[in-house]
N, C-alpha and C positions, 0 to 999 in steps of 0.2 A: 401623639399616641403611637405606639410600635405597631398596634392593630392596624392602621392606616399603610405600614411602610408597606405590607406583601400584600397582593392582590391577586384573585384568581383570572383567567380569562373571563369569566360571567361579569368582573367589576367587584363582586363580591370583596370584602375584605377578611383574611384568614390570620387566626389566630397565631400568635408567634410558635404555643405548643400545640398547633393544630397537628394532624398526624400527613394530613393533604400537602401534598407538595405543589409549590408554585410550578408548573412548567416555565421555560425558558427558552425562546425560538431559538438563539444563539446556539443551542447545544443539536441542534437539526440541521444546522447547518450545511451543506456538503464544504468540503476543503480539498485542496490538491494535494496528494501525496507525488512525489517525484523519484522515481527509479531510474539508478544508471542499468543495465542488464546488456551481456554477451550473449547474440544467438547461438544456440547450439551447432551450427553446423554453417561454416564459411562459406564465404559468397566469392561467386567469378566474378572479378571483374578484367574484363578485355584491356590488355598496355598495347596495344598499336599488332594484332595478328597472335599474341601471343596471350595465354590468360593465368592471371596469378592471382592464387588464394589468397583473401583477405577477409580478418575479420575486425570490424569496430563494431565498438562500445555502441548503445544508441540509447536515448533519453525517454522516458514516457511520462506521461503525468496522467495520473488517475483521481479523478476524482471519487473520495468516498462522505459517506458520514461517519461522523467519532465511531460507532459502534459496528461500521460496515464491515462482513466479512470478504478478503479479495478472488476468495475461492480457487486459491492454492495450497497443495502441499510441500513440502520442503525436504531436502534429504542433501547431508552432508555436512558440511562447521570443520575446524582448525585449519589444517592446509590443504585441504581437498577445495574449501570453496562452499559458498552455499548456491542449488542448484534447485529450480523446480522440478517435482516430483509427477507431478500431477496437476493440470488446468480443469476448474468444471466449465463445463457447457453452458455458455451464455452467462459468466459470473464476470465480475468487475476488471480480472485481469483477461479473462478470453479475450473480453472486448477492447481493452486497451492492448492490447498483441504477445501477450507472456505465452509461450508456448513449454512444453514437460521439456525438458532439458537446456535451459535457457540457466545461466548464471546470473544470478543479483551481488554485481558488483555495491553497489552503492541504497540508500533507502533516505529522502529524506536529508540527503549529506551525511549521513554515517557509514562508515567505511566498513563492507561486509568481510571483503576479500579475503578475513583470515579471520573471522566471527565464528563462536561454537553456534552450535546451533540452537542452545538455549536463547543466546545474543539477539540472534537474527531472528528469531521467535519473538522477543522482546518488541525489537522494533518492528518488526509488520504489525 
């Protein structure tokens, strides 16, 4: 019987045109999202007395849920870059280290670095 196949939390069995949706822990999930990102502003590092500007790439992983927002905004897309705008206070990227002028190379393995910014809307 189909009635048997969906079931509520309660055990309950719900109707196939019932209007109730089965929930599904799967979809609560958290999952890692992974960012390549360029600090905005180069780091000293000391060569032996003398100190030379460098900047690298560095990796984050954030975890969200499907529906989480990472509490950035964005400003830039084609060959300028996509660049955070804006961090909120104590949201998902503050706490993973995304600071306002920080470059998102990467999202994920998709390559931003010449993304509109429709793109890079897309994929966050």
């Amino acid at each position: 019987n189909s009635d048997d196949d969906e079931e509520e939390a309660d055990g309950e069995a719900t109707p196939c045109n019932s209007p109730k949706e089965v929930r599904k822990s799967s979809s609560l999930q958290m999952k890692p999202s992974q960012l390549m990102v360029m600090q905005r502003q180069a780091q000293n590092v000391s060569t032996g007395g003398s100190a030379r500007t460098t900047e690298e790439p560095r990796y984050l992983c954030i975890e969200t849920l499907k529906t989480s927002n990472l509490g950035i905004s964005l400003v830039g897309g084609n060959a300028a870059g996509i660049f955070i705008h804006s961090v909120q206070p104590d949201s998902l990227a503050y706490h993973a280290g995304l600071r306002t002028g920080d470059q998102i190379l990467e999202y994920n393995g998709s390559d931003l670095r010449a993304a509109t910014a429709e793109e890079a809307a897309y994929e966050l």
